[in-house]
MARDREN-568764 format. One record per residue (C-alpha): x, y, z; residue in three letters. Coordinates in steps of 0.2 Angstrom, whole numbers, padded with zeros to 4 digits, always signed. Example, Ala and Ser with C-alpha at 12.3 -4.5 7.8 and 13.67 -1.06 7.14 Angstrom:
BEGIN
+0062-0022+0039ALA+0068-0005+0036SER
END
This chain:
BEGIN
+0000+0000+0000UNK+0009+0016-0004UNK+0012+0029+0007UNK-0002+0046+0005UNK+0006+0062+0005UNK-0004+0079+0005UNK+0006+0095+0005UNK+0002+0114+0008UNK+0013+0126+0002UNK+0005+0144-0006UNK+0019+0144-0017UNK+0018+0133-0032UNK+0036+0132-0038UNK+0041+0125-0021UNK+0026+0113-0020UNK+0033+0106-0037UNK+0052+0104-0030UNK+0044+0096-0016UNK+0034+0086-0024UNK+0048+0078-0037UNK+0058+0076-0023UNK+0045+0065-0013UNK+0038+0056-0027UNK+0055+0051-0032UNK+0052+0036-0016UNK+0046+0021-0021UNK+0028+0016-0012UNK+0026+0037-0009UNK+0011+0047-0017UNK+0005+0065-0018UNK-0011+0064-0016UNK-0017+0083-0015UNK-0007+0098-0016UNK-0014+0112-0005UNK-0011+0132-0009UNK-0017+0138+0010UNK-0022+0130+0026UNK-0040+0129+0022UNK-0040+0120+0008UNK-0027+0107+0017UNK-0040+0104+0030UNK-0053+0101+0018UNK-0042+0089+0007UNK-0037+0080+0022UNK-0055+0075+0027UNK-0058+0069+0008UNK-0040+0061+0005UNK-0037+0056+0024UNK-0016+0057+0017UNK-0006+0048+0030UNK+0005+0062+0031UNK+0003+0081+0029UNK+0016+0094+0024UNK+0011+0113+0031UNK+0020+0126+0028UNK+0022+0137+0043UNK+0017+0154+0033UNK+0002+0150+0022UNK-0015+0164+0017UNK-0030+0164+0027UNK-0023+0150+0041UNK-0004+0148+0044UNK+0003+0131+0047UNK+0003+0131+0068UNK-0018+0133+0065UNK-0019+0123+0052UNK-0009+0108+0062UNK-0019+0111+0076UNK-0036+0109+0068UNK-0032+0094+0060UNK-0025+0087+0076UNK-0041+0091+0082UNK-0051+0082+0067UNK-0042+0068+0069UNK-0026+0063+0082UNK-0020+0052+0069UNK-0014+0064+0056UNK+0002+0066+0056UNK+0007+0083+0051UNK+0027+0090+0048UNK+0030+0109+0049UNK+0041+0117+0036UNK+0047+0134+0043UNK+0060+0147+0037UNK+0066+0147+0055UNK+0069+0139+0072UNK+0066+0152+0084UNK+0063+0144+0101UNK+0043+0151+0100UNK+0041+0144+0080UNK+0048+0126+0090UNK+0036+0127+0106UNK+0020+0131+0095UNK+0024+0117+0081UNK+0024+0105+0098UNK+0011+0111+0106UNK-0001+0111+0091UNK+0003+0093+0089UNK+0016+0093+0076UNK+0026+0077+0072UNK+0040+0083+0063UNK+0050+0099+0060UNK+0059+0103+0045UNK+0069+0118+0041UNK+0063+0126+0022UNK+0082+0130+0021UNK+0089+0110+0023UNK+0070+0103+0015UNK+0080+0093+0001UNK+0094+0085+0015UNK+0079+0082+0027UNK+0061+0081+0023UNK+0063+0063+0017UNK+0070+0058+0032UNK+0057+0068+0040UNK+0045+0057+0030UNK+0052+0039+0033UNK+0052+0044+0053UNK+0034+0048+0053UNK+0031+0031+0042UNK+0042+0022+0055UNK+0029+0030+0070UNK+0044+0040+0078UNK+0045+0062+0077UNK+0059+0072+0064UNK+0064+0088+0072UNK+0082+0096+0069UNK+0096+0095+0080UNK+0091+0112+0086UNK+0074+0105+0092UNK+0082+0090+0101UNK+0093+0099+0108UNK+0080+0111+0117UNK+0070+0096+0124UNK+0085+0089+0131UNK+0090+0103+0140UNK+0070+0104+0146UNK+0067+0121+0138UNK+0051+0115+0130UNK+0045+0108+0144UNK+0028+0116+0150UNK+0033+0116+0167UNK+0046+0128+0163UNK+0037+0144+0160UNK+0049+0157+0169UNK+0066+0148+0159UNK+0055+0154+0143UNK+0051+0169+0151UNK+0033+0167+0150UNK+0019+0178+0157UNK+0009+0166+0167UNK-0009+0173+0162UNK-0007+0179+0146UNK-0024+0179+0138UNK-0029+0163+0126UNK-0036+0165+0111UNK-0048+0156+0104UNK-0047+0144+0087UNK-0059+0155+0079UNK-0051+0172+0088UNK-0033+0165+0080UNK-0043+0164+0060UNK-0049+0181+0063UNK-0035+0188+0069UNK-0025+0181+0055UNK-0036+0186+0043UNK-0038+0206+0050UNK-0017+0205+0051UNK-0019+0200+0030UNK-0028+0216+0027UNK-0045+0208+0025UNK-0061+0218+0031UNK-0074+0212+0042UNK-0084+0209+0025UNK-0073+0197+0017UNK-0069+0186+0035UNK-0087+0183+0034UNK-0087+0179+0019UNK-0074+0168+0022UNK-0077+0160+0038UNK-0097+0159+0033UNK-0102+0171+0047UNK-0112+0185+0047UNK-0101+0203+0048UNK-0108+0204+0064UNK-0101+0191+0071UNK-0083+0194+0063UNK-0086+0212+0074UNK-0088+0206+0089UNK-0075+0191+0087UNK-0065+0209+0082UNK-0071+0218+0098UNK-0066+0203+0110UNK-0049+0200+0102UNK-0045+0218+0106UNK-0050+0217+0122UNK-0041+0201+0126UNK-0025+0208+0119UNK-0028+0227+0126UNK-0026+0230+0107UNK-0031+0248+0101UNK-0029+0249+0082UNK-0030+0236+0068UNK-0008+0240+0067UNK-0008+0233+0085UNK-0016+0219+0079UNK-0004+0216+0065UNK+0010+0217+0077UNK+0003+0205+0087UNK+0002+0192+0074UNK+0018+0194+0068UNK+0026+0194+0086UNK+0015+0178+0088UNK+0019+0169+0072UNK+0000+0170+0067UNK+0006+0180+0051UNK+0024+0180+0043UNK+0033+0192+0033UNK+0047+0187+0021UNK+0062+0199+0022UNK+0069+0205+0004UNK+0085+0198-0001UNK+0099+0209+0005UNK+0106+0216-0010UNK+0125+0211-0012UNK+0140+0224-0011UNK+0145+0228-0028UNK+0166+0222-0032UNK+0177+0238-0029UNK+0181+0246-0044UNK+0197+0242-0052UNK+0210+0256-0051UNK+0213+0264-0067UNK+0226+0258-0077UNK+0244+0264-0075UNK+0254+0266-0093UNK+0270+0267-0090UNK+0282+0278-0102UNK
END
């Protein structure tokens, strides 16, 4: 029986590299190919794939949301995270929304298959970064002060998190109703409560807030590289 992979990644060039590098295993299958964390979740509960592939920074639900909804759907999907980084807060979310491996977007083509045949083998990828925090008990719940935690920081809701994202993407209270099939009165006071959880003030705030608390990503522009000295001018000698 072959192996059933779905993979989510909103940028199709990417989702084509990583789809010829996985279907290059023998008894491995691509069995639906996502562009945002919606439509994974719907193409899981059709494909039921027995691993999914998230990337961390999708459109209208990001990979930590989407990992944990489909946690939540189902304990048995196993889901590995695909991130541009390994911050110690990307790491604790990825764990704590159920995630069973971690993969690095920047060493995808060394580990990803390895990440694969883990979760096939029923054993959890993560890089030698993420090992080495659980060793040294970073990640451990009970260790909220070593992570420098606030003890009662307000918890958001699933649905709180989806509007939150989707007011940080620039989308109006029309079109989250439209997208989450709620009426815009509902998306306004889901709005009006997440502000008042957060001791937000402005719709920048919010956007800070996501992108503090990986619910949104931004991607840095490349850094432009120094131009070569100029060659001295040449010297003719007489």
């Amino acid at each position: 029986m072959k192996l059933r992979i779905l993979l989510a990644d909103d940028h199709e060039i990417v989702r084509r590299g990583l789809c010829a590098l996985l279907q290059k295993r023998e008894g491995w299958e691509i069995c639906g190919e996502a562009s945002d964390g919606r439509e994974a979740i719907e193409m899981a509960k059709q494909l039921k794939p027995d691993v999914v592939i998230v990337d961390i920074g999708m459109p209208y639900l990001n990979g930590l949301d989407t990992t944990r909804q489909l946690i939540e759907l189902d304990p048995a999907f196993k889901v590995i995270v695909l991130t541009i980084t390994d911050s110690d807060q990307v790491i604790r979310e990825a764990l704590d929304a159920g995630a069973r491996g971690f993969v690095l977007k920047s060493d995808a083509a060394r580990d990803l298959v390895s990440a694969v045949e883990a979760i096939q083998s029923k054993r959890m990828f993560f890089t030698p970064r993420v090992n080495d925090l659980v060793l040294q008990g970073f990640l451990d719940k009970g260790h909220a002060v070593a992570r420098n935690e606030a003890p009662n920081l307000p918890i958001l809701t699933a649905r709180e998190r989806e509007v939150t994202q989707l007011l940080a993407e620039g989308k109006s209270s029309k079109e989250v109703a439209t997208l989450l099939n709620l009426s815009t009165k509902t998306v306004e006071t889901h709005r009006s409560n997440i502000m008042r959880k957060l001791s937000l003030h402005s719709i920048r705030d919010l956007v800070v807030y996501a992108i503090k608390n990986n619910i949104i990503q931004i991607q840095m522009p490349p850094q432009p590289s120094t131009p070569p000295p100029a060659a001295a001018p040449a010297t003719t000698l007489v």
